[in-house]
C-alpha positions, -999 to +999 in steps of 0.1 A: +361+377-753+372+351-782+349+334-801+360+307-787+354+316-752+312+332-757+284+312-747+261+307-775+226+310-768+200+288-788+204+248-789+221+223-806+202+209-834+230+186-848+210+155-836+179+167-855+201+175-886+217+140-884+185+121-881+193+108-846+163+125-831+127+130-857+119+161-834+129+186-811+103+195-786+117+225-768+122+230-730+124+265-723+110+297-744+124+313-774+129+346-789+126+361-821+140+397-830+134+409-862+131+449-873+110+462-848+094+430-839+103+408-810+081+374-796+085+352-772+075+315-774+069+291-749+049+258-753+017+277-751+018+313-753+035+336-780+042+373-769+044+399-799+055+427-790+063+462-817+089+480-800+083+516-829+045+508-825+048+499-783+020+476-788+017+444-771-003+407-783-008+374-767-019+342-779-023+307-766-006+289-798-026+256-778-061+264-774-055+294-811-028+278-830-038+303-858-037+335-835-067+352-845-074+361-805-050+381-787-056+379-751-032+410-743-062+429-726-075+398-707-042+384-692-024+411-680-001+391-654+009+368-685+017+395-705+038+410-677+053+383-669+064+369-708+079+405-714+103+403-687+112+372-699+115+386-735+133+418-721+161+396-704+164+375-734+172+403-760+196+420-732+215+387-729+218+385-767+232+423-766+253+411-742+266+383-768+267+405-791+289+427-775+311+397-761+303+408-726+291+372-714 
């Protein structure tokens, strides 16, 4: 597809960057990619996960803001359930990628 024609995934931040809003408090999760390292934010948890390494953390960035317990081992539905959801995010941005959406 065009340019013109993908969908972007992230959100518009124009209003921030213009001053007409003094924060963004964000709705839905969000992914980070970066070498081998992907997470997944919500409003309270943060998945890390190491794709070389295959490792796995979890914090609540609410009740640990500065992550020094990883809850991996102790919520294992969570952690399930945040890695599909970080799983489906980095396919969609392949997709984008690849101008397939």
């Amino acid at each position: 597809l065009p340019a013109s024609k993908r969908t972007l995934d992230g959100i518009d931040l124009m209003p921030l960057i213009l001053g007409n809003k003094k924060e963004r408090q964000r709705s839905e999760a969000i992914g980070f990619h970066f070498g081998n390292q992907l997470t997944w934010n919500t409003h309270q948890y943060k998945l890390v996960h190491d794709d070389k390494k295959d490792t796995t953390e979890l914090y609540d960035l609410q009740a640990d803001p500065s992550e020094t317990q990883d809850l991996a081992n102790s919520m294992p539905d969570k952690v399930t359930e945040l890695k599909a959801a970080l799983i489906a995010w980095k396919e969609a941005c392949a997709n984008s990628a690849r101008g397939e959406d």
